[in-house]
N, C-alpha and C positions, 0 to 999 in steps of 0.2 A: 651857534646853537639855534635850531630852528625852532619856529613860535607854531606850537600847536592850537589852530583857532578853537573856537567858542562853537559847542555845538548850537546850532539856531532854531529854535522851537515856536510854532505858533498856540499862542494860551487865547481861545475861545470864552471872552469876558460877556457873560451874561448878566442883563441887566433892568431892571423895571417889571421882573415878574415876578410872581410866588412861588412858593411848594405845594407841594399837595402831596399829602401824607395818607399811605395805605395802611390798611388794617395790620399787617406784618412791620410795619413801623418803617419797612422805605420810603423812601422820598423823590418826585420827581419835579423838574420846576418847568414851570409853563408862563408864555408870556412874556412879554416882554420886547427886550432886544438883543441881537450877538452879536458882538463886535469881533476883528484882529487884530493880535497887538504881538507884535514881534518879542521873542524873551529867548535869551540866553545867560551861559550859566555865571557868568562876569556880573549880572545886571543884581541888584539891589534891591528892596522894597521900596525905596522912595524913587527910583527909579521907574519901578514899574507902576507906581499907582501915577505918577505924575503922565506916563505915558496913557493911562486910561486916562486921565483926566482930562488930554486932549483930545482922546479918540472922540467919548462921550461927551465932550463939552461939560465939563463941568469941575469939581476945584477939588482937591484930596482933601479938606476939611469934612472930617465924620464919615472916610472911606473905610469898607474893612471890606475884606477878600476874605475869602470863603472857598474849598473846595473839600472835594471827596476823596477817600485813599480809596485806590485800586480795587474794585468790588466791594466794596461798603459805599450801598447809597443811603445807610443811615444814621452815620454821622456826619456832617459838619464840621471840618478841621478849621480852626480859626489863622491866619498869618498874621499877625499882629508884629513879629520884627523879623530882621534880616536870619537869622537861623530860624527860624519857620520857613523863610521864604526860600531860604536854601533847600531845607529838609522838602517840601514841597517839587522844589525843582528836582533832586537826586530821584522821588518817586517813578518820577513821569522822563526820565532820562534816554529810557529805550524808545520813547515814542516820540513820533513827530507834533503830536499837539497834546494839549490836555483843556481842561474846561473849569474857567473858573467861575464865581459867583460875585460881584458886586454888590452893595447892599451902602447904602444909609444910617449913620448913628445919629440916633433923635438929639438932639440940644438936651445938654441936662439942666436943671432948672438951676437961681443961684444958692435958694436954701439947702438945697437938695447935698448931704455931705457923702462923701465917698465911701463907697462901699466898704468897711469892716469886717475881718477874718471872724468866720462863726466860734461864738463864743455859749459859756453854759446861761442857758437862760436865768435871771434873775427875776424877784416879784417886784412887779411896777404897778402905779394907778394903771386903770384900766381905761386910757385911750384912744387906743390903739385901732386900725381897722382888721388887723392881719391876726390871724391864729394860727399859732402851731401845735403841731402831735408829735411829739417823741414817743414813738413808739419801740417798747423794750423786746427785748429778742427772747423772748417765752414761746414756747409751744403755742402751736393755735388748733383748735379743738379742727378735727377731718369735715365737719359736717357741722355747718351752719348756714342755716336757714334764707333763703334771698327772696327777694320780691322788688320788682319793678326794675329785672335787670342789673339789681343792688344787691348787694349781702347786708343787713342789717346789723347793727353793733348790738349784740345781745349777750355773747358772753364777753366775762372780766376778763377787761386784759387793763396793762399800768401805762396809762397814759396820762398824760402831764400838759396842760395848756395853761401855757402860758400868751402873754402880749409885752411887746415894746413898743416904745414910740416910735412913729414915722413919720418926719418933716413932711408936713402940706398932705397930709392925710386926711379924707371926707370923714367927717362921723358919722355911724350907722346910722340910716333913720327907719321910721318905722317899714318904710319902702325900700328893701334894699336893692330893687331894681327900677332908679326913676327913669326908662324909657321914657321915650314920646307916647302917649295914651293911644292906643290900636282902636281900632272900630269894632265894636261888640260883634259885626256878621264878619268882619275878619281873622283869620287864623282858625275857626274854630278847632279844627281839628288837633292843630301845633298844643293846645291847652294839657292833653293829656302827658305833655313833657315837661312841664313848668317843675316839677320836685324831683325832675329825674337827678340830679347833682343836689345833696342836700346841706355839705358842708364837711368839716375837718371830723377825719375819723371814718368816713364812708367808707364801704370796703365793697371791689369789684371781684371778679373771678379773675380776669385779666388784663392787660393793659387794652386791648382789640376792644373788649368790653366797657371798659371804662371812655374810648374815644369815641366808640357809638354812641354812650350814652349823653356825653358831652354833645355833640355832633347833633343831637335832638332837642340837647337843653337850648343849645344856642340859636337856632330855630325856633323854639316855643318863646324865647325872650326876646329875638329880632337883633339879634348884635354877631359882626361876624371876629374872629376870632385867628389870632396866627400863633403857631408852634416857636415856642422860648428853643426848648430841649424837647426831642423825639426819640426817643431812644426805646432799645427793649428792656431797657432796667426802670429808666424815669420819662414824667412827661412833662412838660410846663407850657402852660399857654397866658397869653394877655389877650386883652379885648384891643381889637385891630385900630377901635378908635385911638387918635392920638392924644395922651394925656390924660385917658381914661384909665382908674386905677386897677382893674378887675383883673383878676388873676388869680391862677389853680396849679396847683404841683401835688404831682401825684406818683407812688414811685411802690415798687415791688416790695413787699416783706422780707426779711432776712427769711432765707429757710422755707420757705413756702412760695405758690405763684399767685398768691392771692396779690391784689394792688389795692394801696389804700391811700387817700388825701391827704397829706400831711401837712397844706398851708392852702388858704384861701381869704381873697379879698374878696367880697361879694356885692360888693358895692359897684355902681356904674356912675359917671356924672354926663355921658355921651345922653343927648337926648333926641338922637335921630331913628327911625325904625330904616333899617336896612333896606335899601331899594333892589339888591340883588341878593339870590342865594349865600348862606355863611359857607359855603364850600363848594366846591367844583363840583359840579353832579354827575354822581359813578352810575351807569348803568346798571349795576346787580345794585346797589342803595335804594334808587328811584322805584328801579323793578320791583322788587318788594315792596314796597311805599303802597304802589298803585294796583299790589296783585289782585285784591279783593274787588279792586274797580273794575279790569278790564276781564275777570272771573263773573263780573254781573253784567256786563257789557261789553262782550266782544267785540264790537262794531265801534266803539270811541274811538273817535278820530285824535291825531294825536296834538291836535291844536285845542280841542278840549279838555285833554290830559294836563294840557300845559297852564288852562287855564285855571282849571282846579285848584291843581297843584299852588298857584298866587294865591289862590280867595282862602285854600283851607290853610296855609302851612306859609304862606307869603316868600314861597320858592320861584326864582323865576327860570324859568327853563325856555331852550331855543325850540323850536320844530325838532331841529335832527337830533337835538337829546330827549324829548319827550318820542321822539320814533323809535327810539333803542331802545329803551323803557320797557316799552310797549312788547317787545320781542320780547327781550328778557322775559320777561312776567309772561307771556302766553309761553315759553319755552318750559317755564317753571311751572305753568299749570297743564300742561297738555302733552310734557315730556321731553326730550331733545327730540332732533329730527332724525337720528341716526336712529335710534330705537324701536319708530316709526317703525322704520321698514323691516327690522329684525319682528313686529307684530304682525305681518302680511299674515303670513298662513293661519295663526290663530284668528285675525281679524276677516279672510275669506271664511271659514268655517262657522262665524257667528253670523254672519251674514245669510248664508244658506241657511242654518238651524233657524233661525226667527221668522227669515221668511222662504218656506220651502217651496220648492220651485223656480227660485235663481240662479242663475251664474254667477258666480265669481272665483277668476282665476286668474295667475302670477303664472309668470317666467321670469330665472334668473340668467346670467349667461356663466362664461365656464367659472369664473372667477369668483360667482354668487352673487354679485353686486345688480339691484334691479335690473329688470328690464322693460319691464309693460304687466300691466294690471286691470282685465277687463271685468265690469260689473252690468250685470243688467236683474235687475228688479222681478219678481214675476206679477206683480201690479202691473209695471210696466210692457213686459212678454205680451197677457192677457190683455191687456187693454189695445194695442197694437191691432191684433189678431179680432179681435169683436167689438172696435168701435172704429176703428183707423182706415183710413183712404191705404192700400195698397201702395205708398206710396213714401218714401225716407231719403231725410235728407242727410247729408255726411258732408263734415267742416272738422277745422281741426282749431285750436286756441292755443296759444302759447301759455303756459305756466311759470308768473313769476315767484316761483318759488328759493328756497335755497337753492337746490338741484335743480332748477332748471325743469325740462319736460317739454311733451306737450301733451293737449285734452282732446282725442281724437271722440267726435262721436257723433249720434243714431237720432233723428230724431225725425215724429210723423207730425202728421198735422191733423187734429182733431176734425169734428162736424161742426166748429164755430170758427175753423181756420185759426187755433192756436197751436202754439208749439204743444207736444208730445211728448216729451221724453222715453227714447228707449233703453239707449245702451251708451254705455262710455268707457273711454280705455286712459286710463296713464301709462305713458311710454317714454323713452327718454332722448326719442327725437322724432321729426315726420320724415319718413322714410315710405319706400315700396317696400319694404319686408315687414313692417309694423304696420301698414295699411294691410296689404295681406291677411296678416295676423288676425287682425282686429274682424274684416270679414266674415276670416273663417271663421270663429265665435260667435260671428251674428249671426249665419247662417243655422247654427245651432239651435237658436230661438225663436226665429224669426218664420220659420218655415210655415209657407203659406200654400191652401191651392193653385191659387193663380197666378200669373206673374206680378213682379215687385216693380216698380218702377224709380229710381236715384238720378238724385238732385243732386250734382257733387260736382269737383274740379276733375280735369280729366287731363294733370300733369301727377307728379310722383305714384307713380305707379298704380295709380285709380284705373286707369283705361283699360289695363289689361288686367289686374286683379281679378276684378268683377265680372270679366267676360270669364275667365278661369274661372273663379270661383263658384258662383251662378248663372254661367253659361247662357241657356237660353229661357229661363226664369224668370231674367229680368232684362230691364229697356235703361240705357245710360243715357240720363240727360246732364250735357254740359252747363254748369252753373254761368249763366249768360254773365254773371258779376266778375267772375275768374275771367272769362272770355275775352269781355270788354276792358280787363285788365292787362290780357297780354297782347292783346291789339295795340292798345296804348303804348305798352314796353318797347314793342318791334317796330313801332314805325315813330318813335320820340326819338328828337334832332333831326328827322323830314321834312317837319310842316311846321304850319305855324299851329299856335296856340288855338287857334278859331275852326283852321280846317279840322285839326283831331278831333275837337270837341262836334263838328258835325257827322264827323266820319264814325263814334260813337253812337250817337245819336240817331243814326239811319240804320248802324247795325242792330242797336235793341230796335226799330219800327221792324228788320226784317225778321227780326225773330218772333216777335209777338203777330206777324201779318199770316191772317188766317190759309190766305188763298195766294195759288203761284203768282198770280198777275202782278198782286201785292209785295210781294218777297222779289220779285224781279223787279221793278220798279226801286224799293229801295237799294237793291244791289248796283244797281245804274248808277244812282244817284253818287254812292260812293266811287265808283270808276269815274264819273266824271271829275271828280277831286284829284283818285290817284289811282292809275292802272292796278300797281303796285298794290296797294292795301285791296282793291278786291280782289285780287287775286288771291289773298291772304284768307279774305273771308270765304269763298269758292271752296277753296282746300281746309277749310277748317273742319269738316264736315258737319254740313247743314242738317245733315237726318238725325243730329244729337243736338241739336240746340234750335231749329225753326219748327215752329206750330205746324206750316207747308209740309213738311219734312216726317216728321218727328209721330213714330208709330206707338208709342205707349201715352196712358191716360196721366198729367202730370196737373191738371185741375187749374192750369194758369197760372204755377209756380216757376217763376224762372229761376228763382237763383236758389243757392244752400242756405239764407239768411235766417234760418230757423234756428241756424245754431247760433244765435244771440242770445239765446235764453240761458244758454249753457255758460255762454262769455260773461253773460252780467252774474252767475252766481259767481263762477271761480273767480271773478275778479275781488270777490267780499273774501275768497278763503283759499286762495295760491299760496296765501306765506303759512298756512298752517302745516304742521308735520301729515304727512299722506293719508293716516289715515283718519286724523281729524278731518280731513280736507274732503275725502273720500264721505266719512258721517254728514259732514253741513252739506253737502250733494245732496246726500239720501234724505234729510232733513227738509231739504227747499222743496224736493220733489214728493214728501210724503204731506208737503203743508199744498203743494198747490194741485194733486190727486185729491186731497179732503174738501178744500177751497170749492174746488168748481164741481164737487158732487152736490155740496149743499146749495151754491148759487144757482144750480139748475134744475133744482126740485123747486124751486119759483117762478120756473116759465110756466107761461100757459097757450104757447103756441107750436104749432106743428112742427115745424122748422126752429135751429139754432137760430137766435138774435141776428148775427150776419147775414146768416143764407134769408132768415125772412124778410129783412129788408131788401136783399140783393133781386129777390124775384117780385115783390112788391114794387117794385121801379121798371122791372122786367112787364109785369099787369098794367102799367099805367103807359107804359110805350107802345102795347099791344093793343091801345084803343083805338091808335093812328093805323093798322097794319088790316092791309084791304086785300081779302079775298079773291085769287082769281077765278081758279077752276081747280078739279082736280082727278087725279087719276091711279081710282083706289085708296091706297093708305097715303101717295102723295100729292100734295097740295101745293099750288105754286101760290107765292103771296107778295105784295107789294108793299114794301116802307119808304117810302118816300121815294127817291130815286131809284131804286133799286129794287131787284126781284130776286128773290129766294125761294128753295124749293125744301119743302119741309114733309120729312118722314116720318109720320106717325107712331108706327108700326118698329123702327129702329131705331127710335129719340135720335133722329138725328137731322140736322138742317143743314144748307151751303153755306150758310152761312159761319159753322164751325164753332157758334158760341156753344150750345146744347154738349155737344162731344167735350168741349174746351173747358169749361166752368162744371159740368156735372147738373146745373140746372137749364130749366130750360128757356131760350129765348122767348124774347115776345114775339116773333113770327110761329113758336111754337102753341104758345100760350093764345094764341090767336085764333089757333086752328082747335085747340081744346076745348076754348071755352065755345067754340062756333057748336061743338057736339056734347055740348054738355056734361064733358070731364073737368075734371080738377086737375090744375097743375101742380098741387100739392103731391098728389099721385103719380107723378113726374120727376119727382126730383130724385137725385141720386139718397139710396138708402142713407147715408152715410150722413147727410146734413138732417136728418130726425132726430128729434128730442130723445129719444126710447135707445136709439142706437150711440147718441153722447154718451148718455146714462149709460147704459152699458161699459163702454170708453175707462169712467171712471167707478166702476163697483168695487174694485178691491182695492187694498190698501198696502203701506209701503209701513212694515213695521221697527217699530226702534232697535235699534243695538245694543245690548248689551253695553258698558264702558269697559275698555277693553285696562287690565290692571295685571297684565302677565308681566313676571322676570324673566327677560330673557339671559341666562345664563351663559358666561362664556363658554363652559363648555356645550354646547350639544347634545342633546340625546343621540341616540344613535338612530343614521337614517335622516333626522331631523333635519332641515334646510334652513341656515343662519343667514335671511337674508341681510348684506350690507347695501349703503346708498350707492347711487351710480356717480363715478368717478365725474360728472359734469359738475363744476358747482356756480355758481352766481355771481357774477364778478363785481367788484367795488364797486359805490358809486351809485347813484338814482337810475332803476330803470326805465327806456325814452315808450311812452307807451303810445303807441299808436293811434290815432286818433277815430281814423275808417276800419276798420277792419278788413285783412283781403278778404274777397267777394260775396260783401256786403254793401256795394256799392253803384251810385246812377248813372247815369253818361256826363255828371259833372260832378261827381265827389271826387274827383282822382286827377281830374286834370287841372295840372298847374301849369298855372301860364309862365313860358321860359322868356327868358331877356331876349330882345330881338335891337337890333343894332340903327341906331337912327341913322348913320351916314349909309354903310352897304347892304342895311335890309337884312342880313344876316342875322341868322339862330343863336344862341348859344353865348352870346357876349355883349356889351354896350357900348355906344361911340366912343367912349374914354380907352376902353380897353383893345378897340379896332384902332384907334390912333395910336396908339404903343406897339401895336404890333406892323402894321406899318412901316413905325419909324425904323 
């Protein structure tokens, strides 16, 4: 006769952590340890806990095994002998493993006698700490009155309390809660839950209810608390402390879902206040907790949240749970994020109505799901046009948002040399088609007599865009910070660490060097380093990035760096749904259009603050600056070494500061003050008080709060837009510290490992001697 083996199952014994019990009454356990323990269907109860016993080091005295049937995680099957333990194993027969729960039985005390089959209550002195409610199964009125999350006992119903004795039971004192004494400035907040539980006979709406409100009580009292029975018919909890007699059972009415208390000990002898949270902290719990904080305080950071959260409510929370939090709660006051973008077309239309004379406009792609979303202000248009240098810079920001993105945009520079805000685009990645895009919309507003001049990178599709799109309109200057960036890329694992850093460093002197001699000189200087890289720089083309070179007015700006202004707001409001994100934009820009109209109704000088000190430095170098001759409107003059020939007549000098700056040199100022002009009278319109003002005269009005349902169906016609299929992937995003090209000839270079024995790039003696061997 053949022996049919034993099928062999691995039981997944968990151990040393808790539950944690959801509002729908499942249960999941966290914590702890998981062990494996071989079981098959031959094997025993004492069998198998003796085999935990070894696994986990420890002894089957006060073991009990615990597991779940087959989709119910909310009950707790107990295995208490060999037919449970059987019945448990035929469950989980089909499977290769199942999961079971290890757990600890307290030591019973000696007085303490053995639990007694419920019997009818009898009248006893009253000793006792424990009340019970027999509650008779009568109709209960539809509609009774609740408060405080409670339904209060107001109408007659026949209930019966009675008390028995319980060996080694506290008697109630007048404190039926002797905690350890709290500090009057802590908890304040947790106070408002102290009567949330008020004893036998309370009545909830439902069990979800009645655990919430427990969930508060125990929090306002400082005691944390574990689940007896969880179920959707009854509940029972103890106070987690050991040998603390506090306890609550609460269980559904016959006939109705109302849930009522039917036994409570309310006594504590624990006298410690709880150093951690009484429950795990849920995300939508906390979230709520703090809505009204982070609704008056969107900028709390979430390690203040965490703090709070200790001093009011003596919750302790990590960073990464008060970050969740914090989302939840702005999700709940400002919408979901999918919603957002089904607001686009109504939220562009509010945007134009308030402030007439803007853009703003959406594309979706076939599928309807975003695409790019460009806005520009007519504060902004206007201001541009009648206070702004001819002159915009374009950078792009990544968006850490849900969706991902990124922040392509427009920005001038004022008559005090500060950022501008023109125009901006949400897109949902940087590309040549969505730079294009974004263009063609500027052009739209942007439309100037003269030509434009951009500060921008001149890789994804910028170079030719712009030449398309504004043609001969405008001048493309290479952001030297981009430049000196892919210098860097193309010739890193070449050199060393020192030569790049000088090979940097001569390419910004060529680009800043007024005059060819200058600009050839430092191009030398880099060929003497490495053929190779000036060569690189030669073909780079020079007529878009060298002063020598470089035929449009760009004021001495080399790089795109302006759009930092744009990078420090969205960095405050990336995670916001778009079109919140899109408002706190309009918001930052409508506060610093108001900002610097009023701080500039306080100068009392000709010139912006910068420009008037810049030419004031300029007057005081022009005392040194000697007169030679001159011939007509030009004048040849001497500063120390050197001789410069200065045009009165076309503001302009050899020496290229005048043309370069917009103000004018002290070899200019030289020859002004010699004829009794003012160099005030000199300077480009653009850095005047009158012409700032101008800059900021109108204003960037508020929106509307955008409060539409977006229906699933559609009107007809109507455009449903959805988010864009990119989303955010787990995890902390790594934020860059530099920004690309926002940066010097030494922000960027890191210095590489260079090898002690062969002198070599790229590795260290340890690592050259392994490869070697």
């Amino acid at each position: 006769m053949a022996i049919v083996p034993s099928k062999k199952m691995i039981a997944i014994c968990q151990y040393g952590g808790d539950f944690d019990t959801h509002d729908d009454g499942s249960m999941t356990y966290a914590g702890g340890e998981a062990y494996a323990v071989d079981l098959d269907e031959n094997m025993q109860l004492s069998g198998f806990k003796q085999e935990i016993a070894e696994t986990i080091d420890s002894t089957v005295d006060g073991m009990v095994v615990k597991y779940f049937l087959p989709g119910n995680k909310k009950n707790l099957i107990t295995v208490s002998k060999d037919k449970d333990f059987q019945r448990m194993v035929n469950y989980y027969k089909e499977a290769d493993q199942l999961e079971v729960f290890i757990m600890k039985e307290a030591p019973m005390g000696k007085n303490v006698k053995k639990k007694q089959p419920a019997r009818r209550p009898q009248k006893t002195p009253q000793k006792a700490t424990e009340t019970t409610a027999v509650v008779q199964a009568t109709p209960i009125p539809a509609s009774i009155p609740a408060s405080n999350n409670a339904i209060a006992l107001n109408e007659p119903i026949d209930i019966e309390t009675t008390t028995e004795i319980i060996p080694g039971a506290v008697p109630i004192s007048a404190n039926p809660f002797p905690m350890a004494v709290i500090d009057s400035d802590q908890r304040m907040a947790a106070k408002q839950w102290e009567n949330l539980i008020t004893g036998v006979g309370q009545r909830f709406h439902s069990l979800a209810e009645f655990r919430e409100a427990l969930r508060k009580f125990s929090i306002a009292h400082a005691f944390n608390f574990v689940y007896k029975k969880n179920e959707n018919q009854r509940v029972t909890v103890k106070c987690k402390a050991e040998g603390c007699p506090w306890r609550i059972h609460a269980s559904k009415l016959s006939t109705t879902q109302l849930v009522c208390i039917k036994t409570m000990r309310p006594v504590h002898n624990c006298q410690g206040v709880t150093s951690k949270a009484p429950f795990r902290a849920k995300r939508s719990w906390v979230g709520n907790l703090i809505k009204e904080k982070v609704k008056e305080s969107p900028k709390i950071k979430p390690k203040d949240i965490a703090t709070e959260l200790k001093r009011d409510y003596g919750i302790d929370l990590n960073y990464s749970q008060a970050r969740r939090a914090k989302e939840y709660a702005r999700e709940q006051l400002l919408g979901s994020y999918k919603d957002a973008y089904s607001e686009l077309p109504f939220f562009c239309e509010k945007i134009m109505e308030t402030n007439p004379g803007s853009l703003a406009t959406f594309s979706t792609k076939e599928d309807s799901s975003f695409h790019r979303l460009f806005v520009s202000f007519h504060a902004s248009i206007s201001g541009f046009l009648q206070g702004c240098r001819p002159l915009l810079f374009l950078d792009s920001t990544p968006l850490n948002s849900r969706y991902q993105g990124m922040l392509l945009t427009a920005t001038a520079a004022d008559g005090d040399d500060g950022a501008f805000p023109v125009a901006f685009a949400v897109v949902d990645e940087e590309t040549a088609e969505n730079w294009r895009w974004f263009l063609t919309e500027l052009k739209l507003v942007v439309h100037t007599p003269g030509q434009i001049t951009f500060v921008a990178d001149f890789q994804k599709g910028l170079r030719e865009s712009l030449r398309e799109i504004f043609g001969g309109e405008c001048y493309h200057a290479y952001c030297l910070g981009y430049l000196a960036e892919k210098l860097n890329k193309d010739l890193k694992g070449h050199f060393s660490h020192d030569a790049r850093r000088l090979m940097v460093e001569d390419l910004y002197a060529a680009a800043h060097a007024p005059k060819l001699e200058a600009f050839e000189k430092c191009t030398e200087d880099i060929k003497a380093i490495s053929p190779e890289a000036y060569n690189w720089v030669i073909r780079s083309e020079p007529e878009h990035w060298a002063n020598t070179f470089f035929g449009g007015l760009r004021y001495n700006h080399m790089t795109s760096n302006f759009g930092h202004l744009f990078y420090s707001w969205v960095s405050e409001a990336n995670e916001l749904p778009i079109t919140q994100m899109i408002d706190e934009l309009r918001g930052k820009m409508m506060q610093l259009i108001y900002t610097r109209r009023v701080e500039s109704t306080q100068w009392l000088t000709r010139l912006t603050p910068s420009m008037e000190e810049k030419l004031k430095n300029e007057i005081i170098k022009a005392r040194s600056v000697q007169i030679l001759r001159s011939h007509g409107s030009k004048f040849e003059v001497r500063y120390g070494e050197t001789v410069d020939i200065v045009d009165i007549e076309n503001w302009d000098c050899s020496c290229k500061g005048w043309l370069l700056t917009g103000l004018p040199c002290c070899h200019a100022i030289a020859v002004l003050e010699s004829y009794g002009r003012s160099p005030y009278d000199h300077c480009s319109r653009y850095f005047h008080v009158e012409t700032y003002q101008s800059t900021y005269a109108d204003s960037i009005h508020p929106i509307p709060n955008v409060e539409r349902l977006v229906d699933s169906e559609a009107e007809d016609g109507a455009v449903l837009v959805t988010p864009p299929p990119t989303m955010r992937t787990p995890g902390r995003t790594k934020i860059r510290k530099v920004a690309a090209g926002r940066i010097g000839p030494s922000d960027f270079l890191k210095r590489q490992l260079q090898c002690g024995k062969c002198k070599g790039l790229g590795h260290n003696k340890r690592s050259c001697k392994e490869i070697e061997e």
